[in-house]
VOKE-355386 format. One record per atom (N, C-alpha, C, O): residue number from 1; atom name; x, z, y. Coordinates in steps of 0.001 Angstrom, whole numbers, padded with zeros to 6 digits. Each point is the difference from the previous one (the first is absolute). Last residue first. Layout:
N
SITE  num  atome       xx       zz       yy
SITE  NUM     CA        X        Z        Y
...
//
This chain:
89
SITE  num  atome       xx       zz       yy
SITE   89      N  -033654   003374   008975
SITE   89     CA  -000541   001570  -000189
SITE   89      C  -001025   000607   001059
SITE   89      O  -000406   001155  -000126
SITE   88      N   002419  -006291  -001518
SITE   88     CA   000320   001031   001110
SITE   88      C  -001055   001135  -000429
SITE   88      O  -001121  -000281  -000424
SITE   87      N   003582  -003044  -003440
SITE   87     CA  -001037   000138   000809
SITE   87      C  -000157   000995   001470
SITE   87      O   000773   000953  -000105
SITE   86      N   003573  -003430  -002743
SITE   86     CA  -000770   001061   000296
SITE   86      C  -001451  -000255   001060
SITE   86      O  -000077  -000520   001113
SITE   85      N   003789  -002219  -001686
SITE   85     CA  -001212  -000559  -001116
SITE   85      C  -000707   001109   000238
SITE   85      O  -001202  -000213   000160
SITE   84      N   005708   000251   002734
SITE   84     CA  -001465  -001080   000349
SITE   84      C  -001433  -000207  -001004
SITE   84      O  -001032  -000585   000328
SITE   83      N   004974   003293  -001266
SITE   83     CA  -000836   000811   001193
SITE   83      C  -001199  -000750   000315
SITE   83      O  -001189   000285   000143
SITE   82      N   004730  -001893  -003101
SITE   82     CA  -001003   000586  -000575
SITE   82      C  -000823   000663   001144
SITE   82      O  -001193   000161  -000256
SITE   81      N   004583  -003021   001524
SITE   81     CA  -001649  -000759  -000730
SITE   81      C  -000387   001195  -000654
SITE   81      O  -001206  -000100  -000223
SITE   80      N   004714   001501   001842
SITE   80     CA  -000707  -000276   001589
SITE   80      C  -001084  -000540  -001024
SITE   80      O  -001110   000531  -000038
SITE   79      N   004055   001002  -002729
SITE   79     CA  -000736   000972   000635
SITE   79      C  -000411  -000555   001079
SITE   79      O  -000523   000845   000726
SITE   78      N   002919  -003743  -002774
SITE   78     CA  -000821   000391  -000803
SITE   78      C  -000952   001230   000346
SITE   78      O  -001136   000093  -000464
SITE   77      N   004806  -001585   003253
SITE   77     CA  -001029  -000957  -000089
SITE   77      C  -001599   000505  -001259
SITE   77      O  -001218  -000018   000176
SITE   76      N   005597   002726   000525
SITE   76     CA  -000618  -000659   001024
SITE   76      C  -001216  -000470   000263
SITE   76      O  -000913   000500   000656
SITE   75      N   003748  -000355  -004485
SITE   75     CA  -000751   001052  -000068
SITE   75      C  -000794   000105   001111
SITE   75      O  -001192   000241  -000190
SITE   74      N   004442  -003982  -000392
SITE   74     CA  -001261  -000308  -000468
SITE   74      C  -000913   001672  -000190
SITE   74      O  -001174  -000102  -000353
SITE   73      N   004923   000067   003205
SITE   73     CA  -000827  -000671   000610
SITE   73      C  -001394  -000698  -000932
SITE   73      O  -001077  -000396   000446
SITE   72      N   004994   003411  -002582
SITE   72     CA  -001033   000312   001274
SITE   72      C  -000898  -000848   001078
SITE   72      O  -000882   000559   000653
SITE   71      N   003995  -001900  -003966
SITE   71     CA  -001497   000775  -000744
SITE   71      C  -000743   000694   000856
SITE   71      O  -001213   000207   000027
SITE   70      N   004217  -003214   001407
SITE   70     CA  -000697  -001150  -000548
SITE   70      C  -001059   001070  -000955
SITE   70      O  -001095  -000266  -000497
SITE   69      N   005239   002143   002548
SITE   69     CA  -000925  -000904   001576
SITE   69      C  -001331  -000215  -001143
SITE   69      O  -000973   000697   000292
SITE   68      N   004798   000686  -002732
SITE   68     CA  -001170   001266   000290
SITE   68      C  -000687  -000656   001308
SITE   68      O  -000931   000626   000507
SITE   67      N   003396  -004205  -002574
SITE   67     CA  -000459   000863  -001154
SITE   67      C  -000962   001385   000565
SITE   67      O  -001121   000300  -000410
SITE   66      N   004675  -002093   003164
SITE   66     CA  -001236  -001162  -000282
SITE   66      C  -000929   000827  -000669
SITE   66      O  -000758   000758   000605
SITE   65      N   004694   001328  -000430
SITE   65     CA  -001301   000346   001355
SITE   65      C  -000958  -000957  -000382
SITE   65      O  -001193   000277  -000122
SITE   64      N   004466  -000931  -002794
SITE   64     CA  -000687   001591   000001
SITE   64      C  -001543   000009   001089
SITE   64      O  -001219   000172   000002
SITE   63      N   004739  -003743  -000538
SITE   63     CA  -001246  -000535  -000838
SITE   63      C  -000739   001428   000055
SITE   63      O  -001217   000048  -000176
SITE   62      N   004917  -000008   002803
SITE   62     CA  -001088  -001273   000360
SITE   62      C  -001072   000240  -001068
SITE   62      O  -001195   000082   000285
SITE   61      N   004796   002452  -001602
SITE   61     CA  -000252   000953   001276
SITE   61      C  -001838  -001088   000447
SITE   61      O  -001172   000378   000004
SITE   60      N   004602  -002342  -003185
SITE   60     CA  -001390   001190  -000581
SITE   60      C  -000556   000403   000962
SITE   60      O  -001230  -000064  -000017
SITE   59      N   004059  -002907   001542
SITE   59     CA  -000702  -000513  -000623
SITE   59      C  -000885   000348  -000918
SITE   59      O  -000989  -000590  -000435
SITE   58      N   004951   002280   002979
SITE   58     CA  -001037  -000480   000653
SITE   58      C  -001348  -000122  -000489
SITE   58      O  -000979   000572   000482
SITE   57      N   004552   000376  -003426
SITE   57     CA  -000780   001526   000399
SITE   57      C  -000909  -000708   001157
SITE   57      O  -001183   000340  -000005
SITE   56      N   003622  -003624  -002414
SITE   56     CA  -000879   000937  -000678
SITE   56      C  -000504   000664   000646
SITE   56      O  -001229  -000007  -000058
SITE   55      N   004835  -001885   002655
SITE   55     CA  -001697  -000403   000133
SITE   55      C  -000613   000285  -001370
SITE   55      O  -001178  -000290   000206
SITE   54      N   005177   002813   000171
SITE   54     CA  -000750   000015   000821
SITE   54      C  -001062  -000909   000335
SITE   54      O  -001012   000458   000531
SITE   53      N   003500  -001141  -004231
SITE   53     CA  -000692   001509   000281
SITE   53      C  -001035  -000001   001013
SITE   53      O  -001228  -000040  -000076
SITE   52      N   004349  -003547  -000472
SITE   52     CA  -001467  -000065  -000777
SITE   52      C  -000693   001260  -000102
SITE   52      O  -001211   000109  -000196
SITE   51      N   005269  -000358   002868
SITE   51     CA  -000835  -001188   000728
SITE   51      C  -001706   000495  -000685
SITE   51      O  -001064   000338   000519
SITE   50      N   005004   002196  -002806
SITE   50     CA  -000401   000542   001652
SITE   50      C  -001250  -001052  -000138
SITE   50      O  -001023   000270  -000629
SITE   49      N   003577  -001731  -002715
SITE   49     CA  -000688   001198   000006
SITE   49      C  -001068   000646   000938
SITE   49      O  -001196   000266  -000115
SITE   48      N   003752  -005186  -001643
SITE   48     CA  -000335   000840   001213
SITE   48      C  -000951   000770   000349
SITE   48      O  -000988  -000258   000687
SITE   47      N   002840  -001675  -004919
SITE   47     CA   001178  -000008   000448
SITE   47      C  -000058   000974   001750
SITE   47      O   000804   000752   000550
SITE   46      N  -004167  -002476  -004237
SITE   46     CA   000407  -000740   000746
SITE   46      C   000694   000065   000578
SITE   46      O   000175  -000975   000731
SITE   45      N  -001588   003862  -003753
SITE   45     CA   000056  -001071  -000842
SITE   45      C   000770  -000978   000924
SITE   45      O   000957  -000633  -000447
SITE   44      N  -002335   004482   002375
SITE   44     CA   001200   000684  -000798
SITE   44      C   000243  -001302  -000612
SITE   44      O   001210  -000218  -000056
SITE   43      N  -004618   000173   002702
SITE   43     CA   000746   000163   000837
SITE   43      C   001502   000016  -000928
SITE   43      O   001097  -000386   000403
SITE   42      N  -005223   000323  -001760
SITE   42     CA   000463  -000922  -000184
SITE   42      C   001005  -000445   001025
SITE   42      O   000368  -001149   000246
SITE   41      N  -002035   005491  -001446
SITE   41     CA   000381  -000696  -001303
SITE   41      C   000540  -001936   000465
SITE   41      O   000786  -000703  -000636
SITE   40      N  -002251   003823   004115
SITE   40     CA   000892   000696  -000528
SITE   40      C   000962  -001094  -001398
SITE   40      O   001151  -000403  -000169
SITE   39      N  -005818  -000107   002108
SITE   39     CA   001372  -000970   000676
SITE   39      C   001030   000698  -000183
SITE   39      O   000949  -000644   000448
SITE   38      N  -004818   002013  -002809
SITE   38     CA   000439  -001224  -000044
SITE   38      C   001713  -000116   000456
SITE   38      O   001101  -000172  -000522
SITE   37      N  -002934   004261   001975
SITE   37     CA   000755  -000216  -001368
SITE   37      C   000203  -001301  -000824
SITE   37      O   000937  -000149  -000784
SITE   36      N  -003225   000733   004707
SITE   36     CA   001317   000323   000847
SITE   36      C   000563   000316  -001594
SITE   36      O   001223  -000113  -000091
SITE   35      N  -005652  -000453  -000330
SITE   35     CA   000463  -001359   000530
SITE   35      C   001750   000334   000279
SITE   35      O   000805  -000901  -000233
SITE   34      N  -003279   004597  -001724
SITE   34     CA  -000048  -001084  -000615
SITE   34      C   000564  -001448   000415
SITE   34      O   000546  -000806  -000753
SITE   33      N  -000432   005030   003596
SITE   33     CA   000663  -000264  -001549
SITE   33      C   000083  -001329  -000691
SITE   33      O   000960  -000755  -000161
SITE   32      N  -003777   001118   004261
SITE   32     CA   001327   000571  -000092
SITE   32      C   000850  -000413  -000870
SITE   32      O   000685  -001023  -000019
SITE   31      N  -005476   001518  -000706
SITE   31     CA   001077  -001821   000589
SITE   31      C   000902   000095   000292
SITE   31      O   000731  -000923  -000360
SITE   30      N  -002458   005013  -000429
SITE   30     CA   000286  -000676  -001775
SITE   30      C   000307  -001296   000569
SITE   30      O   000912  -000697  -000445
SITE   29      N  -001740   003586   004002
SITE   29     CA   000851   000323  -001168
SITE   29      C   000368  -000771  -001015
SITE   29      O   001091  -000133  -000556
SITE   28      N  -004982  -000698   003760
SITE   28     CA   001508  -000253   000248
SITE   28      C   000918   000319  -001335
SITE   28      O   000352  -000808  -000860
SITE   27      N  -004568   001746  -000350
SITE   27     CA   000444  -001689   000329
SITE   27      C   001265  -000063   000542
SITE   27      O   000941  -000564  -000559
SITE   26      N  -002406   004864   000206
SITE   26     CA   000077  -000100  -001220
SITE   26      C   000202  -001530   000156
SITE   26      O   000999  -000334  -000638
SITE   25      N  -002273   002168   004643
SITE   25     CA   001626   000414  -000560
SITE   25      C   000209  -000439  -001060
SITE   25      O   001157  -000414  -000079
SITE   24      N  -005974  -000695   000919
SITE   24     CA   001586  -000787   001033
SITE   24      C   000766   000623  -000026
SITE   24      O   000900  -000758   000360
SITE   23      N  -004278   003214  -002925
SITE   23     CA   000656  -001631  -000546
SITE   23      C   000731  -000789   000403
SITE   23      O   000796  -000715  -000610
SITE   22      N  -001902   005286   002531
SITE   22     CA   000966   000297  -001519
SITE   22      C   000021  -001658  -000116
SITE   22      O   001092  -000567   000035
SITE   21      N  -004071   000791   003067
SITE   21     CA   001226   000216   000923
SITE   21      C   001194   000317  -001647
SITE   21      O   001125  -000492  -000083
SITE   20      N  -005891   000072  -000621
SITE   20     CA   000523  -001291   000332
SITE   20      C   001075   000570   000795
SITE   20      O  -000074  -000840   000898
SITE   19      N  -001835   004342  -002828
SITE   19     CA   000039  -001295  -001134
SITE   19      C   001106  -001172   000501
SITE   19      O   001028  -000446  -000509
SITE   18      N  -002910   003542   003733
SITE   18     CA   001470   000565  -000830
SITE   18      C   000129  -001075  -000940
SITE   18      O   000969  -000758   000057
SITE   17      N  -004659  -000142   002067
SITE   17     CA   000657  -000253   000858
SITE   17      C   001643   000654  -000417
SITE   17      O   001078  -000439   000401
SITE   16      N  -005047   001102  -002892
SITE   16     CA   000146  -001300  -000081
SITE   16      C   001505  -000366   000641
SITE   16      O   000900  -000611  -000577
SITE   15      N  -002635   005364   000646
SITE   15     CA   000683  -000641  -001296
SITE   15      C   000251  -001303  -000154
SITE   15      O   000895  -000327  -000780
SITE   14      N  -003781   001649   004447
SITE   14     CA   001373   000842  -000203
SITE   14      C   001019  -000319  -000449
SITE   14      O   001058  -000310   000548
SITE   13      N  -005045  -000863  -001179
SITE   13     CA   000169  -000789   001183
SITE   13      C   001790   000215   000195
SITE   13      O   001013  -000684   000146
SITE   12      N  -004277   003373  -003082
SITE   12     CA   000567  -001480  -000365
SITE   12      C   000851  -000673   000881
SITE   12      O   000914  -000659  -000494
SITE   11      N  -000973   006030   001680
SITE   11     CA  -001343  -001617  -000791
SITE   11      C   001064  -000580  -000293
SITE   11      O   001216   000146   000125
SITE   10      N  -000485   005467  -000599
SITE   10     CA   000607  -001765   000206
SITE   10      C  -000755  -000868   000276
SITE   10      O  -000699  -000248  -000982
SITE    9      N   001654   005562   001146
SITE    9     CA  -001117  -000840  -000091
SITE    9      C   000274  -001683   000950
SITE    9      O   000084  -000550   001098
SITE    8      N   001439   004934  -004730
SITE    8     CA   000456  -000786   001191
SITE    8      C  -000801  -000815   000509
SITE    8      O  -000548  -000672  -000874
SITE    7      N   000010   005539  -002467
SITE    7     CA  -000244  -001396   000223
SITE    7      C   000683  -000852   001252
SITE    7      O   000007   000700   001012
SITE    6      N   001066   003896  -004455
SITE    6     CA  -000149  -000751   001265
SITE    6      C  -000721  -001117  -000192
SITE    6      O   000013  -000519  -001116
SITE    5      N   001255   003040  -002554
SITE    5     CA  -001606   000202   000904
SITE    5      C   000190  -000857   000909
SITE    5      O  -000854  -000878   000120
SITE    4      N   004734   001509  -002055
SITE    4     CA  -000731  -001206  -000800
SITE    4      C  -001301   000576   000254
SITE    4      O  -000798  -000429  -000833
SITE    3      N   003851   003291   002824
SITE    3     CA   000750  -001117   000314
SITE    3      C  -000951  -001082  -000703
SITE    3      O   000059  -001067   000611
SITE    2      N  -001525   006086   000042
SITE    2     CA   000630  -000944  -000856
SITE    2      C   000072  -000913   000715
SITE    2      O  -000838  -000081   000897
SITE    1      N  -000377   004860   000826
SITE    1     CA  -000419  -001387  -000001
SITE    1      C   001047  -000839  -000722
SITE    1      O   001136   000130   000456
//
């Protein structure tokens, strides 16, 4: 038996829910960086490194979660109205 016969047997549902758990690491991370590398830079311009770092990194960390609250609660929603247009069977 070959290794590329196999099949795995994935749904969607599956894959959505990996989808969306890879994008809230992938948000933190990069607000991480990105913001906690602001305040790096203007930590370095302004003399106080530490202070601006660290609320960079608050302040990605904040805008992260925001950011995965606001797709999951609009994926949420979008699947509750779609249930509702469906006809009953």
């Amino acid at each position: 038996m070959n290794a590329r016969d196999t099949e795995f047997p994935i749904s969607d549902k599956d894959r959505s829910t990996s989808d969306m758990a890879w994008r809230s690491v992938s948000y933190l991370t990069a607000g991480i960086l990105f913001y906690g590398g602001i305040g790096w830079l203007l930590g370095k311009y302004f003399g106080h490194q530490s202070a601006f770092m660290a609320v960079g990194v608050i302040l990605g960390i904040s805008l992260a979660l925001y950011l995965t609250y606001a797709r999951v609660s609009f994926l949420e929603r979008d699947a509750t109205t779609s249930d509702l247009r469906k006809p009953p069977q």
